[in-house]
Every structure is written in structure tokens, then in C-alpha cells.
C-alpha positions in Angstrom: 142.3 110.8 115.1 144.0 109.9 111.4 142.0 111.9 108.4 142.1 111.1 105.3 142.4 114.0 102.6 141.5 113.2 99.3 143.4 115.8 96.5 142.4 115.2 93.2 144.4 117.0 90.3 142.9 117.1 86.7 145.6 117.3 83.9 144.5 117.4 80.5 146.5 115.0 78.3 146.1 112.0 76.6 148.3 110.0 79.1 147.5 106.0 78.2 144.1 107.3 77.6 142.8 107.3 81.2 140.2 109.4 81.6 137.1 110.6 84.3 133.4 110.4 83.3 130.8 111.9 85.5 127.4 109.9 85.9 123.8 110.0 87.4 122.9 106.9 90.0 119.9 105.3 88.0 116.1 105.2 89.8 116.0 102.1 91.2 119.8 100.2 91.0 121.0 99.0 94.2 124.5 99.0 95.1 124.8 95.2 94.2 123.2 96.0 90.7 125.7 98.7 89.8 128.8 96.3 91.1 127.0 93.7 88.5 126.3 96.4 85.8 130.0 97.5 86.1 131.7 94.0 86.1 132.6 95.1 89.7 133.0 91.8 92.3 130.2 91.7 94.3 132.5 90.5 97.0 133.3 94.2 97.3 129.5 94.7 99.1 129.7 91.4 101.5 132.9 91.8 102.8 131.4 95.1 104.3 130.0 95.6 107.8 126.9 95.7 108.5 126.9 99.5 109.4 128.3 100.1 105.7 126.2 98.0 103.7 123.2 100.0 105.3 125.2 103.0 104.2 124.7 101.9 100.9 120.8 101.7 100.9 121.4 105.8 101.2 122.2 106.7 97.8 120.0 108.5 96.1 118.5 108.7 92.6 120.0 110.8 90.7 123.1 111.6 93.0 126.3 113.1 90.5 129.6 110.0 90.8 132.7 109.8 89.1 134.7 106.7 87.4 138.2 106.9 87.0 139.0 104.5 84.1 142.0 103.3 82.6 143.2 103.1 79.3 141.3 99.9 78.3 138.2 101.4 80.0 138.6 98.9 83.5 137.4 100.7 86.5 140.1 101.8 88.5 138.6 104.1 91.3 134.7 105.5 92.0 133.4 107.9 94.3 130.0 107.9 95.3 128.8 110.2 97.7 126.0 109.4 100.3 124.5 112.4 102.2 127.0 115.5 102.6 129.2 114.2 104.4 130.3 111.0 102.9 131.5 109.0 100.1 132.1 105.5 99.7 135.3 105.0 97.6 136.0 101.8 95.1 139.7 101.7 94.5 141.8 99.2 92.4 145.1 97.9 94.4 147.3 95.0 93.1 144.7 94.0 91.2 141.9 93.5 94.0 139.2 95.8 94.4 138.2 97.4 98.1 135.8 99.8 99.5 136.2 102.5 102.1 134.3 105.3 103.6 135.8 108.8 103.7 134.8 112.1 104.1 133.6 114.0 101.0 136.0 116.6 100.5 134.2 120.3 99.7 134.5 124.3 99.9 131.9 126.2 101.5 131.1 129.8 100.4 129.4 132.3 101.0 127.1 133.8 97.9 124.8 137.1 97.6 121.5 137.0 95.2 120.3 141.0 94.7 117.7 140.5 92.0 114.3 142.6 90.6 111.6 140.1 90.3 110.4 139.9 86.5 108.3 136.4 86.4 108.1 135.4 90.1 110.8 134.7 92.7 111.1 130.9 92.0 111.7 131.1 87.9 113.9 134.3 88.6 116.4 132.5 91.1 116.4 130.0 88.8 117.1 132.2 86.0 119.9 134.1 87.8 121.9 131.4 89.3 120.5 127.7 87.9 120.5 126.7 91.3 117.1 124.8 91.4 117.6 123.8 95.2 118.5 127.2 96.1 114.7 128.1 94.4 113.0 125.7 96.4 114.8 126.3 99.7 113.9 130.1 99.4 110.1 129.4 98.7 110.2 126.6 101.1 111.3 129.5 103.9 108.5 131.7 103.8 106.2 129.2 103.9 102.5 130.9 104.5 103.6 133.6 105.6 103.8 135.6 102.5 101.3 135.6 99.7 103.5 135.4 96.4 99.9 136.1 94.2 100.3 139.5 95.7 104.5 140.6 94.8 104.6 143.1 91.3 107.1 143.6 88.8 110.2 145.4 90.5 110.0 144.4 93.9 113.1 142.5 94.4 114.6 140.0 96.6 118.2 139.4 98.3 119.6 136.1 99.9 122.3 135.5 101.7 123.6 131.7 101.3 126.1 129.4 101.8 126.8 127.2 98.8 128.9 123.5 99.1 131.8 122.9 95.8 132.5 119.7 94.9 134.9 119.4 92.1 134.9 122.9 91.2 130.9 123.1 91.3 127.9 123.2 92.9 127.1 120.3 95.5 124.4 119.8 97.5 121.7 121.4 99.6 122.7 125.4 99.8 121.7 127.1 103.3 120.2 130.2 103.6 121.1 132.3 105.9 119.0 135.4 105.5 116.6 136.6 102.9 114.4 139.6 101.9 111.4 139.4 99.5 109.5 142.9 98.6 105.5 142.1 98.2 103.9 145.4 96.8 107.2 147.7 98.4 106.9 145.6 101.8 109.5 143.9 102.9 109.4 140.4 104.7 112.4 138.7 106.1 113.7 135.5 106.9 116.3 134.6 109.2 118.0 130.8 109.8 118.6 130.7 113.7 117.7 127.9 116.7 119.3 125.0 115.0 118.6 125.3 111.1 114.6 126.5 111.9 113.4 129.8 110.2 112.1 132.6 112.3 110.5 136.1 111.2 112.2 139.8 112.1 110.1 139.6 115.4 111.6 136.2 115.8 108.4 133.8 115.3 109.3 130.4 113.5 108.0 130.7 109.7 108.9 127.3 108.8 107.5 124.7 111.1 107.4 121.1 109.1 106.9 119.1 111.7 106.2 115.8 112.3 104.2 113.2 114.4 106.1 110.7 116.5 105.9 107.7 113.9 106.2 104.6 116.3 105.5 104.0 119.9 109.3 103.3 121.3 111.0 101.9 124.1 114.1 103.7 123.7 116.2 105.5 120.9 118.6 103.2 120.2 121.0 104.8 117.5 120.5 109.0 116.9 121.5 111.0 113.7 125.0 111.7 112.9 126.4 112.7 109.8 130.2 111.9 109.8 131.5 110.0 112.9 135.1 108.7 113.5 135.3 105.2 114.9 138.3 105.3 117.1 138.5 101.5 117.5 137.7 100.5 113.5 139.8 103.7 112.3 136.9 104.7 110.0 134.2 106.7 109.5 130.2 105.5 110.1 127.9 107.6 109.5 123.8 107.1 111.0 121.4 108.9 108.5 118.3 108.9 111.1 117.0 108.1 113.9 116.7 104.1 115.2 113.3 103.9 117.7 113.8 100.2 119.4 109.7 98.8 119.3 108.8 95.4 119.9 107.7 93.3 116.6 104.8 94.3 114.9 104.2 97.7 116.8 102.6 100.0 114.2 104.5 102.1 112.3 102.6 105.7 111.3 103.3 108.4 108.6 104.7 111.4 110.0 102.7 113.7 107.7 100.6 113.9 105.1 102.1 113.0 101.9 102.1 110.3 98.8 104.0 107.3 99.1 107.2 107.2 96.3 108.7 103.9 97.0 107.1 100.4 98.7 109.2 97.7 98.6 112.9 96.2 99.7 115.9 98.5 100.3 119.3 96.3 100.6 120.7 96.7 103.9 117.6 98.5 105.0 115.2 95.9 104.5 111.6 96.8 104.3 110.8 100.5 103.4 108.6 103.0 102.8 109.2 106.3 101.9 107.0 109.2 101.5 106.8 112.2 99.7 105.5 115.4 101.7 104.7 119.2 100.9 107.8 120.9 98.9 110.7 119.2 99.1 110.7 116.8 102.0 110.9 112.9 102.4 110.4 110.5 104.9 111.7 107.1 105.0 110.9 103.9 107.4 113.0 101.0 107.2 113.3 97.6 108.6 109.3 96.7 108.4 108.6 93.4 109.3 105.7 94.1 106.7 103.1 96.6 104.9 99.7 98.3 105.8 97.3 96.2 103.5 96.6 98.8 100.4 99.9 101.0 101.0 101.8 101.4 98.3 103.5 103.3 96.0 101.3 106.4 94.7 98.9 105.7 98.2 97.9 109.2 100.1 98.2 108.8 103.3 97.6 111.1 106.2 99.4 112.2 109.4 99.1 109.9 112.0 97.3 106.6 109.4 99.1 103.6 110.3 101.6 102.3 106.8 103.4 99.5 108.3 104.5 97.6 111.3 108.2 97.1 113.2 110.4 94.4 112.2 114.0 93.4 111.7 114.4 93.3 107.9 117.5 93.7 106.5 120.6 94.3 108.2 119.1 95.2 111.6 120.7 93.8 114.6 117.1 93.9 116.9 113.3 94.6 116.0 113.5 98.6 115.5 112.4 101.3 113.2 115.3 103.3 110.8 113.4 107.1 110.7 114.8 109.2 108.0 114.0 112.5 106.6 115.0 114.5 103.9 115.3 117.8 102.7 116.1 117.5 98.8 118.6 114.7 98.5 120.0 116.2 101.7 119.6 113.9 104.9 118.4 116.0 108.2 117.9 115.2 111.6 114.3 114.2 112.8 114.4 114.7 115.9 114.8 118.4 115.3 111.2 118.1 113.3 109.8 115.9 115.9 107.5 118.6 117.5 103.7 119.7 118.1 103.7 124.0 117.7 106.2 126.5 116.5 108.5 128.1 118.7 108.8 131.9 119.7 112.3 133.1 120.6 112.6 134.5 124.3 114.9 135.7 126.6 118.2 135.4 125.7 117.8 133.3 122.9 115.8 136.3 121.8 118.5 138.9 122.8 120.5 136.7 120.3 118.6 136.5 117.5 117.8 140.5 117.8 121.5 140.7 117.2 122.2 138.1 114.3 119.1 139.5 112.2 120.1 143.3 113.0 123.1 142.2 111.4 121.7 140.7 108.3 119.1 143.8 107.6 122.0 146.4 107.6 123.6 144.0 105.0 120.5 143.1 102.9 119.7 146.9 102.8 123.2 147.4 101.4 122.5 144.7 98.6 119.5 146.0 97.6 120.9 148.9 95.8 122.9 147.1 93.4 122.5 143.7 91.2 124.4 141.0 92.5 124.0 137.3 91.1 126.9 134.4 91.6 128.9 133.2 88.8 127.1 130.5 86.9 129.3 127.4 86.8 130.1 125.3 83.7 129.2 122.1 83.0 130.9 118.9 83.4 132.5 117.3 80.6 133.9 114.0 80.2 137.0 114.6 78.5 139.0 111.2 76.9 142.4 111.7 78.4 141.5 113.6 81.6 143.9 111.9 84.0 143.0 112.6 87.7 145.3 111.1 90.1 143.9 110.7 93.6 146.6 110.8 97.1 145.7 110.0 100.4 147.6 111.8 103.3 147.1 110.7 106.6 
């Protein structure tokens, strides 16, 4: 299988002026908008396949890209990423633009937070590393099963996390791996184990969002994959949910209880809802053949209510339901989530975990004698006369 590696060097000069800006996607622009708004040909979105034009529909607000510009300020390369994974990649050759989908290229590593809480545990991870996901995810862990109200000044916390660089700086979702929170001098711990699901030191699942079953299927027709090679095409697809194949018109239900953020049409993916639930998490359904009279955007709904009905807006090949969810701008797999009761580790999977968490307390004991916080990256800035020059080796 050919990869494509993507190595970008950043010289600072003034060579012809080129230069690399850094921007935010706008609330609400399509991928056809932004070609317009950019004086980009809109050829570049209908010569793609249909697979990659849904691919599209996946970018989300407020999602850091870059635009490599030349010296009269023409577009010469962009890199969007969608998801984690991937990126979809504008480039300028012999005077014809093209678009392609390759693998977002990033460093993983591993970070330590050893802190004493002063305001509470969300403002002070905030505080110590700016890391705003990393604040929510930790939160977002414990769930119920710790009452903040009750944690004092000087009990302290430790995580262990990794942390996705892009560029030089932070990108995406962190993971944690382990945490510690003192309330009053006790200590409650959390451990990531059993396919991304959180469990206590006695190995009971803490987390548990889980959802209802939103549609009535007849088969799963496409599952969740972040980054897949196509050995035939020679490029990489990526399926951010789940496709449930339903007949026309078979009701479509929310998967939890949560407020509706966004009725209305979604390029390739036709028809959508999306709703927003407890903490951090999303839900999307695509390809409605129409709307639940009175849903729309800033509706409640509830677990189970009925918001729509299966259809094959969009780019959909057969009448089916697109199932996303999302953790923070991160893209996970439902059918992980797609479950009734929490789980409690047994057996060997318990042996297992008895290990991995043993592991992790002798560590966070070590950290909690000492102060540890990551380094705080710098800012981006768009320097006139950054040149980047971008090589693909495959």
C-alpha cells in the first residue's frame, strides 16, 4: 500500500512574498461556499466521488486550516482537516486546481498534569495548560460519580494523557489515560480501558453515555472507520458513522436527550439533524427524506421522540440513515455507545485491568509529590514571507 507523507518546512524569509495564514472554518459555509468565497473553481467539489463529497459535509465549525498563498496572494495549496485522521488537500499544478485526501500527518505524546486545586478542577486545568478539551474530557470522566461541590483547597489532581501535534501544536481531542482527583483527602480514580470506556479502581464503568438504537434497520450497510486505504482507487476514504439501511419513511429517533443545534441541508449529506447532548457530545442523522413537524433548531427533544424519517437525500446511494456522534469536534464510533447498562469488568478482562490500573496508581502516587504542568504552546502567527514548501514521498 503507497502512503503519502506530507513534510512541511517553514523558513522565514521574504522569498516572492509567499506566505501561510492559519484560519477558522466559518459557522455555517459549506465546502462549495468557501471554493466561491476563495475564487476557487467549483469544479474542484463535482469532479469528486461521491464518498468524498460526503467527506466534505464533515468539517466542522471552527476547525483550524491553512492557505499557502503566493506572492500576489492566489491560493496555491489548503489543508483542511476532517476528523483526526484526515485532510482534504487543494493544490495548484500547471495551473489547474485538484483535490485529494491524505492522512493528516501528527505526533502523539504523552503529557503529566500534577496540580493543587485553587478554584476547581475545570478552571485550574484550564489555567495550567489552556487545553479547554483536556478540561472537559477530565470532568466529562467522572461523570456522577464524584461530587466536585464537596473537593477543598489543596486537594490536587494528576492526569495522565496523550496529546495529538499538528504543526508544532495542539490538535485535537487529547485521551486520557488515567486520572486522580482528591475530594476532602479521598482519592477517586479513573482509568480508560475496554475500548475507550472509563471504569473505576474496582473496575465498574464511570462513564456510560449511551445511546438508544435511533432507527429500526435491516442491515448495517457501511460501519465506522476513520482512515481506510482503497486498494483499487489508491486513496484513502474515510466513513465517519454508522449507515443503518431502513426502508423510506421509517422513523428516525434521537438517541438521547438533548437540544437540537442544526435543522436543515448538509451538502453531500442531505437532510440533517444534529443534536446537542450532556457535556460535550453530538449526534448527527443524515439523509432524511424529511423533518418531525415542530423539530428544529433550539427543539428539546427526549430519548427515544421520534425527529425525522429515512430517506435518500443527498449523496446517498439507497434509502438509509448516516448515524454520527461526536465527542468535541472529534468523530467516534456509535456502535461502541449503542448499549442499555454499564459494564463490570470480569474474568480476564478483569485480571487485565487490575494490572493496567496498578500500574497507573504507582505512577500517579509518584506525581503527586511534585508539580508537573506541560509546556504551554505559542500561538500561531501569520507571518508575510513564511514560505512552507510541501513534498510528497510515496
Amino acid at each position: 500500500m503507497n502512503r503519502i507523507f506530507i513534510v512541511i518546512f517553514m523558513l522565514l524569509s521574504y522569498v516572492n512574498g509567499a506566505y501561510l495564514e492559519e484560519l477558522k472554518w466559518k459557522s455555517g459555509e459549506s465546502f462549495l461556499n468557501f471554493l466561491k468565497n476563495n475564487s476557487l473553481p467549483q469544479s474542484i467539489y463535482y469532479n469528486l466521488d461521491g464518498s468524498t463529497k460526503e467527506l466534505t459535509s464533515e468539517i466542522i465549525t471552527g476547525v483550524k486550516f491553512q492557505i499557502l498563498r503566493d506572492d500576489k496572494k492566489n491560493i496555491e495549496q489548503v489543508l483542511i482537516p476532517v476528523g483526526e485522521e484526515l485532510q482534504l488537500h487543494i493544490k495548484k499544478e500547471n495551473g489547474k486546481y485538484s483535490l485529494d485526501t491524505i492522512p493528516i500527518i501528527y505526533q502523539e505524546k504523552e503529557e503529566k498534569l500534577s496540580i493543587p486545586i485553587v478554584k476547581s478542577p475545570y478552571q485550574d486545568i484550564i489555567d495550567a495548560t489552556k487545553n479547554y478539551l483536556l478540561a472537559y474530557q477530565f470532568i466529562q470522566s467522572y461523570k456522577k460519580s464524584v461530587n466536585f461541590k464537596r473537593i477543598r483547597k489543596g486537594d490536587r489532581l494528576v492526569i495522565f494523557y496523550k496529546q495529538k501535534t499538528r504543526l508544532g501544536r495542539q490538535f485535537g481531542s487529547p485521551e486520557i489515560e488515567a486520572s486522580m482527583v482528591e475530594v476532602h483527602g479521598k482519592k477517586h480514580f479513573v482509568f480508560l480501558f475496554n475500548k475507550g470506556r472509563y471504569y473505576d479502581q474496582k473496575g465498574r464503568e464511570i462513564e456510560g453515555f449511551f445511546l438508544a438504537l435511533p432507527v429500526k434497520y435491516t442491515r448495517i450497510s457501511d460501519r465506522f472507520t476513520y482512515k481506510r486505504w482503497h486498494p483499487i482507487l489508491h486513496i484513502y476514504r474515510a466513513h465517519l458513522g454508522i449507515d443503518y439501511a431502513a426502508p423510506i419513511g421509517t422513523p428516525v429517533k434521537a438517541a438521547r436527550d438533548g437540544r437540537v443545534i442544526f435543522a436543515g441541508r448538509k451538502g453531500g449529506y442531505g437532510k440533517v439533524i444534529i443534536i446537542k447532548h450532556e457535556g460535550v457530545y453530538k449526534t448527527l442523522y443524515a439523509h432524511l427524506k424529511k423533518f418531525r413537524r415542530g423539530i428544529k433548531r433550539g427543539k428539546y427533544v427526549k430519548r427515544g421522540q421520534v425527529i425525522g424519517y429515512v430517506g435518500v437525500t443527498g449523496l446517498s446511494t439507497g434509502p438509509h440513515l448516516h448515524f454520527g456522534l461526536y465527542r468535541g469536534s472529534k468523530a467516534i464510533n456509535p456502535e461502541n455507545s449503542v448499549q442499555l447498562t454499564k459494564t463490570i469488568l470480569r474474568g480476564k478482562k478483569r485480571k487485565e485491568f487490575l494490572k493496567v490500573s496498578a500500574k497507573y496508581k504507582k505512577e500517579i502516587e509518584i506525581a503527586m509529590n511534585s508539580k508537573i504542568e506541560p509546556k504551554i504552546e505559542k500561538g500561531f502567527k501569520n507571518f508575510l514571507g513564511l514560505r512552507a514548501k510541501i513534498n510528497f514521498i510515496k
